[in-house]
N, C-alpha and C positions, 0 to 999 in steps of 0.2 A: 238650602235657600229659604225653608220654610224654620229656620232654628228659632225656639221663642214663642212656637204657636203652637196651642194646644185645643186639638180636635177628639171631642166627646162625639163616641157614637155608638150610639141605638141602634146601629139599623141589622138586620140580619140577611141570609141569604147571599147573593149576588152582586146588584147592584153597589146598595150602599156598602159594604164591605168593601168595593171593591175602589171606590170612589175613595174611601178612610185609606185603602193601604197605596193608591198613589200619591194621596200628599204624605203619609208618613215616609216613603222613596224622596220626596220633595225636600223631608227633614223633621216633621212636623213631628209631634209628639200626640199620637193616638191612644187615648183610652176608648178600648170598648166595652163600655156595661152591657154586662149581660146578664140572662138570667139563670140563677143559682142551681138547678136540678138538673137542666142538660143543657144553657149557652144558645148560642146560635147554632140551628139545626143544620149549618154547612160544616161543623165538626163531626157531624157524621153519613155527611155523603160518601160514599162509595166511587174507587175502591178506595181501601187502606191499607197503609203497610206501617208497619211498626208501634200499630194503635192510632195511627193519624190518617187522615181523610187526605188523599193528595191533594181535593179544593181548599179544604183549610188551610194548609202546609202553605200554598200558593197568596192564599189572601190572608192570612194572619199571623205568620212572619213581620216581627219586625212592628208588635203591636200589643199595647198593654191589655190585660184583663182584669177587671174589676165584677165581681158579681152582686148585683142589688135584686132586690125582692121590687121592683117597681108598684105594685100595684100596695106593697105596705107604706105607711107615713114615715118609717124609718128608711127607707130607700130612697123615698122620694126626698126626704129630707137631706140623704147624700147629694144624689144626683142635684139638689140645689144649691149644696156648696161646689160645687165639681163645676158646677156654669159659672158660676163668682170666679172663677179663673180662667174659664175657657174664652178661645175666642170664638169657636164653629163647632154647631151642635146637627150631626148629621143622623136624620131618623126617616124610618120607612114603615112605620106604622102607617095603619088606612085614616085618611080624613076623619080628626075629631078626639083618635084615640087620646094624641098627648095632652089635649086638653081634661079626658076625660082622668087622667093620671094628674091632674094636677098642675100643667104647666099649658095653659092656653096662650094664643099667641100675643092676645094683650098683654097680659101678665109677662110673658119671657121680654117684649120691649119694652116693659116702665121698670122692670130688675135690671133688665141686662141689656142697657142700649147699644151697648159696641158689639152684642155678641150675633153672630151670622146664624141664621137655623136653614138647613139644608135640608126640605123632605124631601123626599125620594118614595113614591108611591108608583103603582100600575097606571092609571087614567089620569091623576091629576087633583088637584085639590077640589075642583067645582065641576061640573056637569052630570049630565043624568047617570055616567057608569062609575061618578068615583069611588062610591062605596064596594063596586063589582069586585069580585076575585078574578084575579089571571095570574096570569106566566107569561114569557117573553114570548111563547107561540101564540098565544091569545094575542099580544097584542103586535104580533109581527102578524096577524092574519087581519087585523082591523086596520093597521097601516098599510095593505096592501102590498107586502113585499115581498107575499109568498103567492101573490098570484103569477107572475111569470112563467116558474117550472112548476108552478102548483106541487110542490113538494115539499117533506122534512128538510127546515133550515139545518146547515150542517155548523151554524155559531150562532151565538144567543145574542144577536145582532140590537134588539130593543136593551135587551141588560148592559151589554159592554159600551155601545153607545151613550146609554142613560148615564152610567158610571160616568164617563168623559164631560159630556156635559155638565153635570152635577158639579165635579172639577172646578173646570171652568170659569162657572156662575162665579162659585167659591172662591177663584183667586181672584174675580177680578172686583168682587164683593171686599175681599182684603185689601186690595189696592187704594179702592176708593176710600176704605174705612179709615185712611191714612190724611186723609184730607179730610172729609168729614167728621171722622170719630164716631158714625154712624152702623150700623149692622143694617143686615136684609134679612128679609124671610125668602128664599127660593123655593121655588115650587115644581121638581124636578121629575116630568113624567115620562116613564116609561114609552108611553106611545106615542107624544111628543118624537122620542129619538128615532121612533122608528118611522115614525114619518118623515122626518129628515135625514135617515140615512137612504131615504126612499127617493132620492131626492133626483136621480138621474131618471124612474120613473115619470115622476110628477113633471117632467120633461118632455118624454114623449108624449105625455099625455095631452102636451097641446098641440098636437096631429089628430087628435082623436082618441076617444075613451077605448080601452083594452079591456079585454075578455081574463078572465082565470084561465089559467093553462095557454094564452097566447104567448110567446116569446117576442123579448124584445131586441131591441140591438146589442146590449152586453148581457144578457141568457141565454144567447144562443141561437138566436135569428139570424146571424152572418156566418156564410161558411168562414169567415175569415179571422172569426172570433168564439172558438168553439172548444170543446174537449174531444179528441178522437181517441180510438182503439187503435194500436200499432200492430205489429203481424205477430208482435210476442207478447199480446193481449196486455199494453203496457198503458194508462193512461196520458195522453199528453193534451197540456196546455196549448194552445196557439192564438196567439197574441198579436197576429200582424192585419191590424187597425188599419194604420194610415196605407194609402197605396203604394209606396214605394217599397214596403216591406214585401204585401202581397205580390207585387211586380217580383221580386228577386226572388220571392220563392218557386212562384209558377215559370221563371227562365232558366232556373235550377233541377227544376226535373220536367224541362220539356215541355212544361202543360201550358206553353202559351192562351189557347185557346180558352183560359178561364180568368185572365190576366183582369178581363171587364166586368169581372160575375163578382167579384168580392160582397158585394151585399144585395147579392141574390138572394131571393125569398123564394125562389122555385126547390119544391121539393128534389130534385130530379140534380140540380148543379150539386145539391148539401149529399145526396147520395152518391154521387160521381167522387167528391172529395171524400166523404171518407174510405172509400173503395182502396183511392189512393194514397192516402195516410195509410190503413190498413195491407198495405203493399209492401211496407216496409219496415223494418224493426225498430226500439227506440235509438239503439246505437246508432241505426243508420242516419236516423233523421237528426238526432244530435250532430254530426257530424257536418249535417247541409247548413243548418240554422247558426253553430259557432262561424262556418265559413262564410255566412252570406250574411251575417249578424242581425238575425231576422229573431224578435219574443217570441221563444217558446219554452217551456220549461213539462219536465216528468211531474208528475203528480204524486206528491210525497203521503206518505204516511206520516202519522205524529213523532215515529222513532227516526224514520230514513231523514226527516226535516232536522232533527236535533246533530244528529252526523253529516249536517251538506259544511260543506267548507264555509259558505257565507253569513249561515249561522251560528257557526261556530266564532269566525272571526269578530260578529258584532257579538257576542258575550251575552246576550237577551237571556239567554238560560242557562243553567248550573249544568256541570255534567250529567250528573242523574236526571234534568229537570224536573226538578220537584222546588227551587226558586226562580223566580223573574224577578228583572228589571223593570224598570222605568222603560218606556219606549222612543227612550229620546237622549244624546249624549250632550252633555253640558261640560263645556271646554274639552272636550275629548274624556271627561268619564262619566259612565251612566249612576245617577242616582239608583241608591237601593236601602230598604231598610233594613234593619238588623236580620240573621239569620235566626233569631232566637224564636220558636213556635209556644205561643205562653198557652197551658195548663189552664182549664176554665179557674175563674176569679183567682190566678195565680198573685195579681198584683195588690188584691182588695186589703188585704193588712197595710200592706207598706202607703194605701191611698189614707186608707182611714186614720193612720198617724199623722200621715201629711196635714189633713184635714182637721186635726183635731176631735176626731171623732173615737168613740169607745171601741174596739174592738166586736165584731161580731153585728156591730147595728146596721137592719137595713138588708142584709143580705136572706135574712128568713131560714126555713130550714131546708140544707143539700139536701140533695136525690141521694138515695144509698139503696143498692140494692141487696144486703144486707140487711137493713132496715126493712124495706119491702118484705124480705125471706120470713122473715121473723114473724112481721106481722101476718102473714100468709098462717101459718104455721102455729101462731096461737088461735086464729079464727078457727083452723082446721080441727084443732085441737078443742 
């Protein structure tokens, strides 16, 4: 859907990565520059198997590599013809940097009026923390969405979020650009997303401001909407929200007499139920809830999730998975981009022909640890 458009991105880590390799799933034609000695430091997150970072594998699949020296004139000089074609320049440098590289935001709109610039920062382009350092727990702790269970988020809830949004912005920044001929500048923050994924919080909170560590109604504050131990120490989901659900289960094992307590707050009912959850094994309770077709579901591991029949059927992941999909099917098939994992600056010759440019400029000198050995080894010497 996105054939025809060509997404230069800067950005490393998570987020924006992650933002590039859904429109390239879209169609889109991703280069990402990087830099020349060791790339984006998400090729070598842990684990890895076969030389490759299973995050990389996942986000840079299906995505060109070009490596420039950014911070020399000859890089920067690529990456300025490389915008002369692009239509979306997605980066996640902190407020200032790409200015300081040479492409400030005035400058990129009186070159490049149609082209979109996507940042993707922690805080945001303006206020007192944008220069701050974080991570998606920094700012899932500032968005308030780890006050509930006051606990380790178990997904990077600010990063995956921010990705999507970032998205978004982006295609609808293309759509308008069809009518105007115009670009945007997005300004795409991390904490931003986590405060709108926060967003069933920011709900209750007009009942009254919440404590850290208080639960809410979907944390865990309803017996009726909770995670229990089974009698074969098994996690389970239960999901029965609306009354009718909870009605059917409590007529199903007798327990009439809690039919009314569904969002009890009394410690003493949440102890009572899981007593009774704990009473019986997951086979047994599988068997009540397909019968009375009540939400509940086993609490999967990452491996036992890629073998359930239902994710198998919707195709989201390879057999190994080590690729993803698009999370979305378009006419009945899911976008996906190539399988192909490029090689830091695997693509930079074949750009720099494209470009017009000499061979070798711009990209500075590779990291060689061979070279390193060496030099060690004459000092030593």
């Amino acid at each position: 859907m996105l054939s025809g458009t060509l997404v230069v991105d800067l950005s490393r880590h998570l987020p924006g990565p992650l933002a590039g390799r859904l429109l390239a799933d879209l169609g889109a034609r991703v280069v990402k520059v990087e830099e020349p000695s060791r790339g984006d430091p998400v090729r070598e997150a842990p684990p890895r198997r076969n030389g490759q970072s299973g995050l990389a594998t996942l986000l840079l699949s299906g995505i060109e590599s070009v490596a420039l020296d950014l911070k020399e004139p000859g890089g920067q000089e690529v990456l300025g013809r490389l915008l002369e074609r692009a239509d979306v320049l997605l980066e996640s440098f902190r407020p200032g940097t790409l200015a300081r590289l040479g492409f400030p935001p005035n400058l990129l709109r009186e070159r490049h009026p149609r082209l979109i610039v996507c940042s993707v920062t922690g805080w945001g382009q303006s206020g007192p923390y944008a220069s701050r350092a974080g991570h998606d727990l920094t700012y899932q702790a500032v968005a308030g969405s780890l006050a509930p269970t006051a606990a380790m988020p178990s997904v990077q809830v600010a990063d995956l979020v921010g990705a999507w949004s970032a998205t978004s912005a982006i295609l609808a920044a293309l759509v308008e650009r069809q009518r105007t001929g115009r670009g945007r500048h997005i300004d795409a923050a991390l904490l931003d997303a986590g405060i709108h994924a926060n967003l069933v919080s920011w709900a209750v909170e007009s009942g009254g401001p919440k404590g850290v560590g208080e639960s809410l109604p979907l944390t865990g504050a309803l017996p009726c909407y909770r995670l229990y131990r089974t009698a074969d120490d098994r996690l389970l989901a239960l999901g029965a929200l609306e009354p009718h659900f909870w009605t059917r289960l409590c007529e199903a094992v007798d327990r009439r007499e809690f039919r009314h307590r569904q969002y009890s707050d009394s410690p003493t009912v949440h102890r009572k139920v899981e007593a009774l959850v704990r009473s019986r094994t997951l086979s047994d309770w599988m068997a009540i809830f397909a019968k009375e077709d009540i939400p509940a579901e086993p609490v999967l591991s990452a491996a036992e999730a890629r073998s359930h029949p239902q994710v198998k059927e919707r195709g989201m992941l390879s057999e190994a998975g080590d690729r993803i999909g698009y999370p979305a099917l378009v006419d009945g098939v899911r976008p996906r981009a190539g399988a192909h994992f490029p090689a830091l600056g695997e693509h930079t010759d074949a750009w720099l022909d494209e470009l017009g440019v000499p061979k070798g400029k711009g990209i500075g000198r590779r990291f060689s640890w061979k070279r390193l050995l060496r030099r060690v080894l004459e000092l030593g010497g």
